[in-house]
N, C-alpha and C positions, 0 to 999 in steps of 0.2 A: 550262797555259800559264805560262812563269817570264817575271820582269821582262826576262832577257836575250833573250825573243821577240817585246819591244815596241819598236816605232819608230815616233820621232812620225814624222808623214803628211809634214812638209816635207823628211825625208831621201830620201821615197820617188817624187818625182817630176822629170821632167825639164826642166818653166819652173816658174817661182816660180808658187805658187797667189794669182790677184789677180782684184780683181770686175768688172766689163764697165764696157762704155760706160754716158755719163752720157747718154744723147739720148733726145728722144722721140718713139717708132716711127711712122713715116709711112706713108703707105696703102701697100699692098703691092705691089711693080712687079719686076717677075723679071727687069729690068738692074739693078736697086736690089739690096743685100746681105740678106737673109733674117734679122730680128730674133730672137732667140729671148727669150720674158722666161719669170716664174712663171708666170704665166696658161695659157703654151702647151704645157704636158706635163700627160700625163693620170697617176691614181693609181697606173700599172704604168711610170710615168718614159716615156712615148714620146708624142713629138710629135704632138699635135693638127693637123688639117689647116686647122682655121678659123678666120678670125679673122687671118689673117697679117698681120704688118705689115714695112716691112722699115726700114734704116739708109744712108744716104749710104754709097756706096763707101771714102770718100776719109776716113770717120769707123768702118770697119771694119777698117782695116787691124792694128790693135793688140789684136783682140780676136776675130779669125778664131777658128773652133772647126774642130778635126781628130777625125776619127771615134774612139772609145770616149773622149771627154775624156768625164768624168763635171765635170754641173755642178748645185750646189748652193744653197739657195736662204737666204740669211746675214739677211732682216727680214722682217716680217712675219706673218701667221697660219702661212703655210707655212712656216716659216724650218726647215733641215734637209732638207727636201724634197730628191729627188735625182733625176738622170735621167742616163743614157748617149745621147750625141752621137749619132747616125747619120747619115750624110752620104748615104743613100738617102730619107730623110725630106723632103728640101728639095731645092728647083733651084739648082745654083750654091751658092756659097758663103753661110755663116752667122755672124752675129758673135753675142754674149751681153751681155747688157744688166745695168744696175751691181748691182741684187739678187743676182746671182746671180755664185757664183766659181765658177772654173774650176781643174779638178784633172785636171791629164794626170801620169799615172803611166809610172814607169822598167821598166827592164823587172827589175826585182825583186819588183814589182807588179803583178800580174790589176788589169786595170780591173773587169772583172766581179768577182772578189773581192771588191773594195774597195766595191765597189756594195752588195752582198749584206750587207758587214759594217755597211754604213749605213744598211739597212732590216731592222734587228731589233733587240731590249732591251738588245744592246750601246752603239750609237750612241744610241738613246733616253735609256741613262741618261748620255752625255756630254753630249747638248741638255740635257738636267736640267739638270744641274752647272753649264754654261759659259752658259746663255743668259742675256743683258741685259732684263731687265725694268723697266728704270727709266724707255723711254719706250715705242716700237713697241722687239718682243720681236726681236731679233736676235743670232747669232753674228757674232763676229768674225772676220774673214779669219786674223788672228791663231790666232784658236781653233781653227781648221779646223788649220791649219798643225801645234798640239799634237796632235789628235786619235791617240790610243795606237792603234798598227794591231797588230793580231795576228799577227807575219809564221810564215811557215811556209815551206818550201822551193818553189820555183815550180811542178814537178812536181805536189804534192800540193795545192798553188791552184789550179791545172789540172783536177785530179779532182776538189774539191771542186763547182767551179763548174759543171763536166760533170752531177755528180749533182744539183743544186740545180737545173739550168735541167731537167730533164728531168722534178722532180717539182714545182718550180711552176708549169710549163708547161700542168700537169694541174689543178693547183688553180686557176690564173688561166684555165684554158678552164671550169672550173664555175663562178667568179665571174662571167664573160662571159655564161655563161646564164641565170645568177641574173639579172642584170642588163637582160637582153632581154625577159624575162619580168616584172621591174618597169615597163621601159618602157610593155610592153602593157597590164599593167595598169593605171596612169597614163593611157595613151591610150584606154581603154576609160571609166574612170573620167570623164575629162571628154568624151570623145566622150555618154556620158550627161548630162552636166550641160547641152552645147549643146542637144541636143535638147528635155528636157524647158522649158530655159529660154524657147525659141523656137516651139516646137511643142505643149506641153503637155505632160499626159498619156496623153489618149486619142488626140492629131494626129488626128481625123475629119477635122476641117473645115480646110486650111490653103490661105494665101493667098499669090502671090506677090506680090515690091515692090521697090523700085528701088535701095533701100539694098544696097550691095555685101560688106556683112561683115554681113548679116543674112538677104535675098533671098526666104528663105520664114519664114509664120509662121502663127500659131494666126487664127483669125478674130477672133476677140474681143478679141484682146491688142491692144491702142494701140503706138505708136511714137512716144516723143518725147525731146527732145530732153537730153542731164543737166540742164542751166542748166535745165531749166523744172521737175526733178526737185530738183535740190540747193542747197543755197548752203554757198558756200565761206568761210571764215571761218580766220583769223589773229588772235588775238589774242597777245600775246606777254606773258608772266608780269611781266618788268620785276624780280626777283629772284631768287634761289638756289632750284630747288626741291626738293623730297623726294622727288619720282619723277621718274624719266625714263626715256623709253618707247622703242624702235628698234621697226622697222620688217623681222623676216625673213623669211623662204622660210616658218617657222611660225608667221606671224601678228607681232602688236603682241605684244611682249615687255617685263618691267623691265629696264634695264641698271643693271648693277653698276658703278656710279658711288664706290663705295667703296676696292674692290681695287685700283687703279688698273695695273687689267692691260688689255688694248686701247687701241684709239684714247679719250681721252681731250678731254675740251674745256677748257680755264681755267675759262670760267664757261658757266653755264646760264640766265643768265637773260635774252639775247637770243631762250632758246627760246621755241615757240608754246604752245598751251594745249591739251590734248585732254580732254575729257567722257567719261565713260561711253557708248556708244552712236555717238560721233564716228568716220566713215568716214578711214582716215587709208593714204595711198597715197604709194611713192617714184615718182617722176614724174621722178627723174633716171637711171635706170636702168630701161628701159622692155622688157628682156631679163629679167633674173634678179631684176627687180625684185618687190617684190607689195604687196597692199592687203589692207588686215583692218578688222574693226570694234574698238573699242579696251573692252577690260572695264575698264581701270583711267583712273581720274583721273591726269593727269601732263602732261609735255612731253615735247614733240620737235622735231626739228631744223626751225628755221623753211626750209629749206630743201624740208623734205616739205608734200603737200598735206593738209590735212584737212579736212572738209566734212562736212556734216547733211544729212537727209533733211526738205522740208521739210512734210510730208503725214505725220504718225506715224504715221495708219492704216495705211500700206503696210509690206509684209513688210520691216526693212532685212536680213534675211538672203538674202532673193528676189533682190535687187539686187546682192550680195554675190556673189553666186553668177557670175553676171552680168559684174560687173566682175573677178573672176580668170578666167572663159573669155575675155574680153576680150585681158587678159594671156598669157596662152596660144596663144592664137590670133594673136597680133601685132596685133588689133587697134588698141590703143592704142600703137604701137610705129610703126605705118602713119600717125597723126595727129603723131607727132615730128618737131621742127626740129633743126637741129643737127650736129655732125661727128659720126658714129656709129663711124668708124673710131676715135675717140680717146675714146670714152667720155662726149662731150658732145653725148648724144642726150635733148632732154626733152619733156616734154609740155605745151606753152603753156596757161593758163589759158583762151581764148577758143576752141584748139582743143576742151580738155576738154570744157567745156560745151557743145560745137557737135557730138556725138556721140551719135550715136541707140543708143538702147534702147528694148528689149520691157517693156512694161508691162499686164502681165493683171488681170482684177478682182483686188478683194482676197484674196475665198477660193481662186480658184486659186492666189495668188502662197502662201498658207499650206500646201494641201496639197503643190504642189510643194517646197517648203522640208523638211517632212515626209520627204515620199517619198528625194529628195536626200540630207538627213540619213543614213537608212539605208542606201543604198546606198554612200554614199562613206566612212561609217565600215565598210561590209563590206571595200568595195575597198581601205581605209587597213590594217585589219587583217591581210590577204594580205601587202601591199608591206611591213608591216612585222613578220612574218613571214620576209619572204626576205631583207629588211635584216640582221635579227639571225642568219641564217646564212650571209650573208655577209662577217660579220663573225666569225663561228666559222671562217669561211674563211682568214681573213685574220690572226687571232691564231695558227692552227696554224701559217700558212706562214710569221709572225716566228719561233716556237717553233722550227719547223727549221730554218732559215735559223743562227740563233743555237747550236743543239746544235753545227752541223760547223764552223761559223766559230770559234768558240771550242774546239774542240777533245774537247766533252764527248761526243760520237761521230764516228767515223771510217768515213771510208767504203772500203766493203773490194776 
């Protein structure tokens, strides 16, 4: 490919490439205009069904989306992300929201080409080069605009794209299975954790009760309430400190407070205090949220919960267990105040504590922990097993993607 078959991207299309609306998405109503943000395309760029939210008619009209606009995603963790418009995806008409720009291609340009050329080591190393990392990591509409497209005659974008959708088609229906079978295992996975957590080991003896996210239980196991289980505890450092801890999907983590790569805070020393052993839960985000026990001394966002056990004799991993089927289950999701459609869904303090749990002697709550343990680091090492080949999945299909786009093979 010679310099005379490179064209930036802003010759190649036919309205200027500019980023959406500045609004924020209101509950979803099908007279109302069809929001599109990052949130709602899934990792193959196609529109998520849930979750919709939509935009005033009369605040859409500048930023309607027409079928194969490809729109991109210019701040954030995703920033580069891309997805192809489909106007069978949505009722009625769509607009696109400010994260995200919009690239409608001329017809000198494969929308699907250009797609393709933006999910492989080509575009990856243009995010390299051009992205802003001096606050939240973002491309500029600007940069989009430069972006070197590899043109080639339309015909031959035509065949590229023919052969490309036919053999990732293949590779995205065995990530798809890959994927179905992580589900289950995950569902299998904590479908064991309720049981054993509520029923025991052996379930000989079980009893029913009127608690409605609990219903059956072990004979022996108590039912009461967190508040007479926990105390909740805020303390706030009052200085800079040397650790600071987030709260993921895998648990209490250190953040890299140094890099100053991600969301960043000025100062830390309105954060709270967490101990070794301290229960420390996001309680604003009662979805993709979670709760872990903390190995490290440090802070975190006083805006998180965290709380002790206040009995050490009891297992605090039994509890733990516990409190993420909880999560899972929606049932602390079901105790939330809040507009849930706009991401201000949380879990009040006097709710918290007003939430029943299984509480068995102490040596079962050990041997269950035991048991638990084993099984779910079995079922962790499966899931992650099919993770890392579907990530072998998913470097091949950059790798081809990349070989025809760029020219290093031809399709015959």
């Amino acid at each position: 490919m010679t310099k005379e078959n490179i064209i930036q991207l802003k010759y190649l299309t036919k309205i200027p490439i500019t980023t959406g609306a500045s609004k924020e998405g209101l509950e979803y109503d099908s007279n109302k205009t069809r929001y599109i943000r990052i949130s709602d395309f899934d990792k193959n760029g196609r529109i998520k069904p849930e979750n919709k939210v939509s935009i005033e008619n009369c605040d859409a009209q500048d930023y309607l989306l027409a079928d194969g606009d490809i729109l991109a995603a210019v701040t954030g963790g995703t920033v580069g992300k891309t997805m192809i418009f489909n106007s069978k995806d949505v009722i009625g008409d769509a607009a696109y929201a400010g994260y995200l720009a919009r690239i409608r291609t001329n017809e000198n340009l494969n929308n699907k080409y250009l797609y393709y050329m933006m999910n492989c080591p080509y575009f990856d190393r243009f995010r390299g080069e051009n992205i802003n990392k001096s606050t939240i990591e973002n491309i500029s509409v600007s940069k989009y605009k430069s972006f070197p497209v590899l043109m080639i005659d339309y015909e031959k974008q035509e065949k590229i794209v023919s052969f490309l959708d036919e053999r990732i088609n293949i590779i995205d229906e065995l990530i798809s299975n890959m994927d179905l079978q992580i589900l289950d295992l995950e569902k299998n996975k904590y479908a064991t954790i309720t049981k054993c957590c509520f029923l025991g080991l052996d379930a000989q003896q079980i009893v029913d009760n009127d608690v409605p996210y609990i219903k059956k239980i072990s004979s022996d196991f108590e039912i009461c309430k967190i508040g007479q289980m926990f105390e909740i505890k805020k303390d706030i450092i009052g200085q800079e400190p040397d650790v600071v801890l987030s709260i993921t999907q895998k648990g209490i983590v250190i953040k890299d407070i140094k890099s100053n790569e991600g969301q960043q805070a000025e100062s830390y020393s309105s954060y709270q205090i967490v101990n070794v052993g301290d229960f420390a839960m996001n309680h604003m985000d009662l979805l993709t949220g979670w709760i872990d026990i903390s190995n490290y001394e440090g802070v975190t966002s006083p805006d998180y919960r965290v709380f002790k056990i206040k009995n050490t004799m009891f297992n605090a991993r039994y509890f733990l267990y516990v409190f993420q089927d909880y999560y899972k289950r929606r049932v602390f999701y079901g105790f939330g105040q809040g507009v849930s459609n706009y991401g201000r869904w949380r879990l009040p303090a006097n709710n918290f504590k007003n939430i029943y749990i299984p509480v068995p002697p102490i040596e079962k709550q050990k041997l269950i922990v035991k048991y638990l343990d084993e099984k779910c680091k079995a079922f962790d090492d499966l899931i992650l097993l099919k993770k890392r080949k579907i990530q072998l999945f998913e470097e091949y299909k950059k790798s081809l993607i990349y070989e025809y786009v760029t020219g290093k093979k031809e399709v015959c």
